[in-house]
C-alpha positions, -999 to +999 in steps of 0.1 A: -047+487+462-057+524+475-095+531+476-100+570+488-129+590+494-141+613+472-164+644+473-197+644+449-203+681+458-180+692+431-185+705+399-183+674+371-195+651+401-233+644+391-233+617+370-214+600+400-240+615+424-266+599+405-256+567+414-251+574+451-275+557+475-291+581+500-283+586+536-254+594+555-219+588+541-188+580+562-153+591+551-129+558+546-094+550+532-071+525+525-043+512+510-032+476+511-004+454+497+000+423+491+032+402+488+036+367+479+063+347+503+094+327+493+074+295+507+043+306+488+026+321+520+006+355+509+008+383+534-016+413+537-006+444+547-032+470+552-031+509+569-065+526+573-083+554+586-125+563+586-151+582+605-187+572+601-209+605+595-240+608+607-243+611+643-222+581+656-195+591+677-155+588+663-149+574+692-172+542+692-164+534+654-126+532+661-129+512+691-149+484+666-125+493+638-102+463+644-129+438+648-144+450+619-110+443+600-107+409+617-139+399+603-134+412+568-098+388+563-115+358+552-141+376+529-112+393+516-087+359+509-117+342+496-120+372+467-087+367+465-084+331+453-115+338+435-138+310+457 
């Protein structure tokens, strides 16, 4: 899976922008893989990067980015077996 950001400031954007929620938008991507194990395990692989916008510091969202991802594994396995 890849999910990128993507700019609503260009031309052939404002349907999209339409459907935007106001307030401040962070920047995030990711791409993630997922294989299936000889013994039926599942394992996640995931690489990503985002700043927050607005006027949090980069600094203070990184250092919570990997507790952030920690806490989003078992919402994500959940979607995944569809429970």
């Amino acid at each position: 899976m890849v999910s990128i950001p993507i700019d609503l400031t260009v031309p052939g954007s404002e349907d999209l922008l339409k459907l935007e929620e106001s307030g401040v938008k962070g920047r995030y991507v990711s791409v993630d893989r997922l294989i299936e194990l000889e013994d039926g395990k599942t394992e996640w692989r995931m690489a990503t990067s985002g700043t927050p916008g607005g006027n949090i510091p980069v600094f203070l969202s990184e250092s919570m980015m990997d507790d952030n991802i920690a806490q989003d594994v078992p919402h994500f396995f959940k979607w995944l077996r569809g429970t």
